[in-house]
VEXMARDREN-425978 format. One record per residue: x, y, z of N, C-alpha, C in turn; residue in one letter. Coordinates in steps of 0.1 Angstrom, whole numbers, plus 5000, padded with zeros to 4 digits. Layout:
N
XYZXYZXYZA...
# end
This chain:
398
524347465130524347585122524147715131X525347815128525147915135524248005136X523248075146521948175144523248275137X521848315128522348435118521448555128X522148705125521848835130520748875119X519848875123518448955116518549045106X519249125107519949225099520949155080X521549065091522148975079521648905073X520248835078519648715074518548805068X518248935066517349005057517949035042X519549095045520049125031519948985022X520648885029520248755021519348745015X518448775022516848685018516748795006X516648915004516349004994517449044982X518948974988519848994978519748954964X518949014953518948984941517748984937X516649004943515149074943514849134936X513849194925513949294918512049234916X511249374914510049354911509449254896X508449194903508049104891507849184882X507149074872506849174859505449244855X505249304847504249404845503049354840X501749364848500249374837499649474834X498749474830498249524821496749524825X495849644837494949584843493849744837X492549724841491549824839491749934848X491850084846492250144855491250144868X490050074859488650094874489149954885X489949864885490449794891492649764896X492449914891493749944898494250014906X492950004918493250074929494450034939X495550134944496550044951497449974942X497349954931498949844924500049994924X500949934924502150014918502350024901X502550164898502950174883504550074880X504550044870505249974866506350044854X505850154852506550254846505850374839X506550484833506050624837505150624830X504050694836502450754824502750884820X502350924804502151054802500951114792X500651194794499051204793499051194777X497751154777497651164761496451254756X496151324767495151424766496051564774X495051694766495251834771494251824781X494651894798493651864805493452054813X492652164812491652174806491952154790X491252094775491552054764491352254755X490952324764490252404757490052534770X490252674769490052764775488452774778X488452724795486652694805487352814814X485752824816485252944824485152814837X485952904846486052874862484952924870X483952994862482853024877481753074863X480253074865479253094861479153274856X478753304848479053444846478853444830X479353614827479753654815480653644807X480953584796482453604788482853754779X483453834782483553914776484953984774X484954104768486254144759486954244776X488354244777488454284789488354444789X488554504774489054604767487354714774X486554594770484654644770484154634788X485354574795485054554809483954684817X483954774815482854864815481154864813X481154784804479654754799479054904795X477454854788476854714792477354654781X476254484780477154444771475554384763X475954354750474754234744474954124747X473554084753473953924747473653844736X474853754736474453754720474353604718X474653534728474953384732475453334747X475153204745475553084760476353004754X477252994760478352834765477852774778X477952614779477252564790478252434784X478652374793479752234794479252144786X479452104777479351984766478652094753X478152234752477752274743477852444745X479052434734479852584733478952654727X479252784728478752874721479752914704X479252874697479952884683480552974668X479953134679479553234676481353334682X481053424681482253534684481853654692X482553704705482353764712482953904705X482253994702482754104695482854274705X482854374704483054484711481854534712X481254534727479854554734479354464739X479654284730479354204735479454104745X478454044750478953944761478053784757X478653684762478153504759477753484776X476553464777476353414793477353254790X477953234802479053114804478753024821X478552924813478552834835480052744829X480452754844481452664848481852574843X482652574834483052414830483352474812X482552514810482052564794483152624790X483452604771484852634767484252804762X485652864769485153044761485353054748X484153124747484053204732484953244729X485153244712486153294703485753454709X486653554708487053664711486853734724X486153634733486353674749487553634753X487853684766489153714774489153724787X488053774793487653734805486253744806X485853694822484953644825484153754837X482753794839482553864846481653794857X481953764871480853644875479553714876X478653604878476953654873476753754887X477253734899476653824914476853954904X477654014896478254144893477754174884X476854134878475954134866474354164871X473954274863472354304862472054274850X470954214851470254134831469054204831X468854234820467254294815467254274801X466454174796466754124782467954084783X467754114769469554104761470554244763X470154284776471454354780472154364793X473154334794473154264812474654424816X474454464829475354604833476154524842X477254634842477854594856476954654866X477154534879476054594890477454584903X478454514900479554474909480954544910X481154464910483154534911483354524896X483054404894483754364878484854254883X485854254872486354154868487754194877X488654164886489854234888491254214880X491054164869492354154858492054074848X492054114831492854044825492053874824X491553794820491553704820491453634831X490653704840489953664856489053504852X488853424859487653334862488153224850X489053244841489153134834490253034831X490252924835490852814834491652764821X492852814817493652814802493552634801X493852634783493752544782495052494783X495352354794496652284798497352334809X496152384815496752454831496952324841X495852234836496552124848497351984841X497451964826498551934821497951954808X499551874797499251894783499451734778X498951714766499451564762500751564762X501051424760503251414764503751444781X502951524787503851574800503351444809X504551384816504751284828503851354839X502951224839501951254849501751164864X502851074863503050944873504450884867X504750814881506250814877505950614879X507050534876507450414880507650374896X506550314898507250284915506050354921X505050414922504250544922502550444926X502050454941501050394944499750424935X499050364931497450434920496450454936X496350574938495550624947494650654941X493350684949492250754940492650864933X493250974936493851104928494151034918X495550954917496350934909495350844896X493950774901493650694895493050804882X492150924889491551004885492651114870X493651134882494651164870494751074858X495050894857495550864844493750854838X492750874840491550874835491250984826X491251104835491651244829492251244816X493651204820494951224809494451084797X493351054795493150944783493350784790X493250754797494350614804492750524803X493050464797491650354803492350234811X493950204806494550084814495850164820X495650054827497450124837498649944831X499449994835500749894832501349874845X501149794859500949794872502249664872X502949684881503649554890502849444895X502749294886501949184894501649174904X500849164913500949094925501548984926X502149004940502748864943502248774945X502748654944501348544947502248414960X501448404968501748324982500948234984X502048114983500647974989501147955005X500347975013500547905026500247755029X500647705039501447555040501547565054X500047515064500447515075500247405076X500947305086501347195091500847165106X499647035103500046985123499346875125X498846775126497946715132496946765142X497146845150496946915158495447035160X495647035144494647165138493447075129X492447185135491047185131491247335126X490047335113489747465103489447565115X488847695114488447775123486947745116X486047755132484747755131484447585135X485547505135485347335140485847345153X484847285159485147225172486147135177X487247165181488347095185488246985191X488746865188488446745199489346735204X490046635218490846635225491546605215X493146695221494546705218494346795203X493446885203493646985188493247115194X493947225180493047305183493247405168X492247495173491947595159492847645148X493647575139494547705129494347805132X495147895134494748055129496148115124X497248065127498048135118498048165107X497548045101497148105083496248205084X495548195091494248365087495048475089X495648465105496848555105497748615095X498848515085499448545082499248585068X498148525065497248585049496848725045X496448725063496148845061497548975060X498748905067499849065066500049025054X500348915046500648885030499549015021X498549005022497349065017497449235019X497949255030498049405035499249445031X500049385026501649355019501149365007X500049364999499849344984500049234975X499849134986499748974977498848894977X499048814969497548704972497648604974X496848524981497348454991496248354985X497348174984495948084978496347954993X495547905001495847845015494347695008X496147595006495647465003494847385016X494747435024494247375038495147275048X495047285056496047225066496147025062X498047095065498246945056498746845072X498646735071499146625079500246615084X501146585094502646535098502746445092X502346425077503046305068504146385057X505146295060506146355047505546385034X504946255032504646245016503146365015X502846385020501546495021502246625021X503246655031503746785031504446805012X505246675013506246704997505246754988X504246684985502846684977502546874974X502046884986501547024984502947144984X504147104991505347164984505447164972X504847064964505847054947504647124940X503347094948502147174938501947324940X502847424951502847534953502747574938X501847644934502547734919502447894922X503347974932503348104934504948144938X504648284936505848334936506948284948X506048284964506448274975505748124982X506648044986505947944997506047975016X505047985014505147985035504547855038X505747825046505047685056505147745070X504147685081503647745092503647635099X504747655109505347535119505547415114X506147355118507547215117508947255114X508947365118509947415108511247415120X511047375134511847325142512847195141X512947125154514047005153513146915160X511946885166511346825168511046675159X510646535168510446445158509546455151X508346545149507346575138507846705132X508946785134508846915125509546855114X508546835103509146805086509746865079X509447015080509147095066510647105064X512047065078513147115068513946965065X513546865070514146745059513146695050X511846735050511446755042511846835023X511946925027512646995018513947015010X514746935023516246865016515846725012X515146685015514646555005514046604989X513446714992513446734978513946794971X515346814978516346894968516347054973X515747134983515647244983517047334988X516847444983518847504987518547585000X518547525009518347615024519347695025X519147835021520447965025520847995040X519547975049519347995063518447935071X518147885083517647835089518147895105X517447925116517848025126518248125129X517448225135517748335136518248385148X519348485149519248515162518248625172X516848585172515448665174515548655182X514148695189513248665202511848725197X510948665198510748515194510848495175X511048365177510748335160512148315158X513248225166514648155158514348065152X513447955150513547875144512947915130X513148025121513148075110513748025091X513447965084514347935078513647965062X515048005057514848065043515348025032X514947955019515947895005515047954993X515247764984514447804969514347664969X513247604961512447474960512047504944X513047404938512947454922512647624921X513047674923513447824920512547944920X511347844935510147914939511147904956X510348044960510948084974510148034983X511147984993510347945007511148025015X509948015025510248075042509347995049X509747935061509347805072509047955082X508047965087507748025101507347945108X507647935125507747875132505747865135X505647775142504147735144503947845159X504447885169503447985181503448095174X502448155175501448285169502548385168X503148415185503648535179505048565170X505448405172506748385163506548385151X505548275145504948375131504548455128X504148585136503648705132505548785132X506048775143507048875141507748795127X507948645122508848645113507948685101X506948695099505848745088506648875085X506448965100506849095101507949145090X509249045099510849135096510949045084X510648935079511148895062510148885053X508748845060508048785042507348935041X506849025049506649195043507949255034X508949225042509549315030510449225019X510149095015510149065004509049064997X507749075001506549124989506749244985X507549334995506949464992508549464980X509449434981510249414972509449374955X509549224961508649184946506949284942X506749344948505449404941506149574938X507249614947507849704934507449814946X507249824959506149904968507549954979X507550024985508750094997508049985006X509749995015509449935027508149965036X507649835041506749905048506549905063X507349875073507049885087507650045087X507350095098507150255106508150185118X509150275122509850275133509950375143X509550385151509550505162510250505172X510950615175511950615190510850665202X510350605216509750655221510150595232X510550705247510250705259510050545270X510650485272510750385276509450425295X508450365295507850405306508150295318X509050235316509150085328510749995327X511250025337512449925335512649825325X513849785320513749645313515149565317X515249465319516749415321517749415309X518949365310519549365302519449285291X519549285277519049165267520049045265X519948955260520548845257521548835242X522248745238522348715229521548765215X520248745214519248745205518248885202X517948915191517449035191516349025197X515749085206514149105211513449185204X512349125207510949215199509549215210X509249275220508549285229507349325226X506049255227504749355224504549435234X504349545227503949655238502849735231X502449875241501649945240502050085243X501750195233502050265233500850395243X501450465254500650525261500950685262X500350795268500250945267501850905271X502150895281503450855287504850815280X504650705268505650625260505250545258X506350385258506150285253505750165266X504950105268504449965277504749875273X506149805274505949645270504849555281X504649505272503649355288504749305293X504149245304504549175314504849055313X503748975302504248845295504148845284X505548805277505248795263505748645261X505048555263505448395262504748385242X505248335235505448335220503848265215X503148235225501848175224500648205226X501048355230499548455235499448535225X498148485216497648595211496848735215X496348675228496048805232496848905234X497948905239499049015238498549055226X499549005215500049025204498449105197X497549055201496249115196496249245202X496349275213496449405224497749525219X498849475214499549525209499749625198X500549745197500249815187501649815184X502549785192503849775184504749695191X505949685187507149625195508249685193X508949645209510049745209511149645207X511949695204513349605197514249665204X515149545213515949495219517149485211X518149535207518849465205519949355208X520949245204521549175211522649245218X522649195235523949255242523349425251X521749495246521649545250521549605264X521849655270522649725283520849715290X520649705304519149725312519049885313X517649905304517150055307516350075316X516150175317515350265327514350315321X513250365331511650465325512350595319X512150585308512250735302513550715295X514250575286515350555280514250565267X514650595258514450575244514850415237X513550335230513650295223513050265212X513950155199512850205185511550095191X510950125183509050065179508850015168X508649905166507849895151506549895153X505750005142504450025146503549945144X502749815145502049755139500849855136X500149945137499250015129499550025115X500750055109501250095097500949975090X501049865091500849775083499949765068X498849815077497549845066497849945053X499150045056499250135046499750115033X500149965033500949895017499749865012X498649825014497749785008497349844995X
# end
């Protein structure tokens, strides 16, 4: 089977993708979902003409003074009375204005003695100064959030405002991981000879999660067929990831594995660096992606397909950041295969390391982005431009 170009083997994988379907969640627990389609307020938001600053309500006509007082408005308890000519209503912030006031005079500009308060200030400088009209920051009916549209705190506060007690949100996607080895002990167990610690599932849960999915990890299954098929057929989520075997090796299962159980492999190999042994179908008409078992090959293939098919299915923009930056160090010419180099970004440009063997997580931990190579690329020089994908950005789908 020919390696497919990265580029190609992404439109595939997303060719016919469209966001799941819609719930129906509390708006105090819909921080971060995507709207699922447009909100419009079902409230007037101010509901009623409020005094913007603490002060006097009075006739603008009478701006002169003095004035009577003849009443208070204070937020949750209006004054119910009528502001007439000579008169004034002491008013705090928030509080709906009196029937026949029109503007507001703030209290610094005000002298009180009894029930008669002067101008001591400038006064008012126009017209309906200091007060907040009613539906200055919307009206019931007017689109207040669109479809597609992240619930940020603002935004959350907007549909609460506007009446919303629920939002109508894009499901989360849901991802079972499927890591494979004899090899592997849980994290936190002491390895005996010839093992050692999982961690790509913590790894990879976590960009799923930062991706806006949820991630349910059946525990590390055996190099037995019949164990792998098992936990394949009991996946019940949108997305399956299996994590190594996904090679030609006499223990990698997971891809005759999966043509044993009928699965439609669209792709298998990529033309990468690192992470070709990549492979993508449908298993009864749940999606799989095989990532290769060394860290950094599953992180970059996490990267370039299973991010931006969550972010597809949860309804969310792409999410990697690409940067053109300053090449600070020779590189040779590239290969066949697209490269993806960890590097480090310095006052200077971009630092790829010096080793990037597919098995060091410390790189890959040290790393804040990679620079991409592409196939057939020409050897640059210090100070050539190339793109970056930022690994910082990651966090921001969340």
């Amino acid at each position: 089977m020919a390696l497919l170009p990265v580029a190609m083997a992404l439109d595939r994988l997303l060719a016919g993708v469209v966001p799941l379907p819609a719930e129906t969640i509390p708006i105090t627990a819909a921080h971060g979902r995507i709207l699922a389609g447009d909100v419009a307020a079902r409230l007037t938001q101010p509901p009623f003409d409020a005094a913007a600053m603490d002060g006097y309500a009075i006739r603008w006509a009478d701006r002169a003074g003095p004035w009577r007082v003849t009443g208070e408005s204070a937020a949750g308890h209006r004054f119910s009375g009528n502001v007439g000519p000579g008169e004034a209503a002491r008013i705090f912030t928030g509080a709906p204005l009196p029937a026949g006031a029109d503007t507001i005079v703030v209290q610094e500009d005000i002298a009180r003695a009894d029930a008669v308060a002067t101008l001591a200030g400038e006064g008012p400088p126009r017209a309906g100064a200091h007060i907040r009209k009613a539906g200055q920051d919307f009206a019931a009916g007017a689109a207040i959030a669109m479809a597609g549209e992240r619930l940020t705190p603002a935004r959350l506060a907007l549909l609460a405002a506007a009446g919303h007690g629920v939002a109508s949100v894009v499901r989360r996607p849901r991802v079972t991981l499927i890591t494979t080895g004899d090899e592997l002990v849980p994290p936190g167990t002491l390895p005996g000879p010839d093992q050692i610690v999982s961690s790509n599932n913590i790894m990879i849960a976590a960009l799923c999660e930062a991706a806006g999915a949820t991630t349910v990890d059946p525990g590390i299954i055996p190099d037995r067929r019949e164990a792998l098929a098992t936990a394949l057929l009991a996946a019940d989520s949108d997305l399956v990831i299996t994590i190594g075997g996904a090679s030609v090796g006499d223990h990698d299962l997971v891809v005759p594995v999966l043509r044993d159980l009928g699965a439609d492999l669209d792709f298998w190999k990529i033309a990468m660096r690192p992470g070709k042994p990549l492979l993508a179908g449908t298993l009864r008409g749940r999606r799989i992606i095989g990532l290769p078992g060394n860290p950094v090959s599953a992180y970059v293939g996490a990267l370039l397909f299973v991010l931006p098919l969550l972010a597809r299915l949860g309804g969310r923009p792409a999410a990697l950041r690409v940067e053109r930056l300053p090449l600070t160090m020779p590189l040779p010419a590239n290969g066949a295969r697209r490269d993806h180099l960890r590097a480090r970004r310095t006052a200077a440009g971009v630092e790829p390391f010096a080793a990037q063997d597919s098995a060091l997580l410390g790189r890959l931990a040290a790393a804040d982005c990679l620079v991409v190579r592409e196939p057939g690329a020409a050897a640059a020089v210090a100070g050539d431009m190339v793109d970056c994908i930022l690994l910082d950005s990651i966090g921001d789908v969340s």
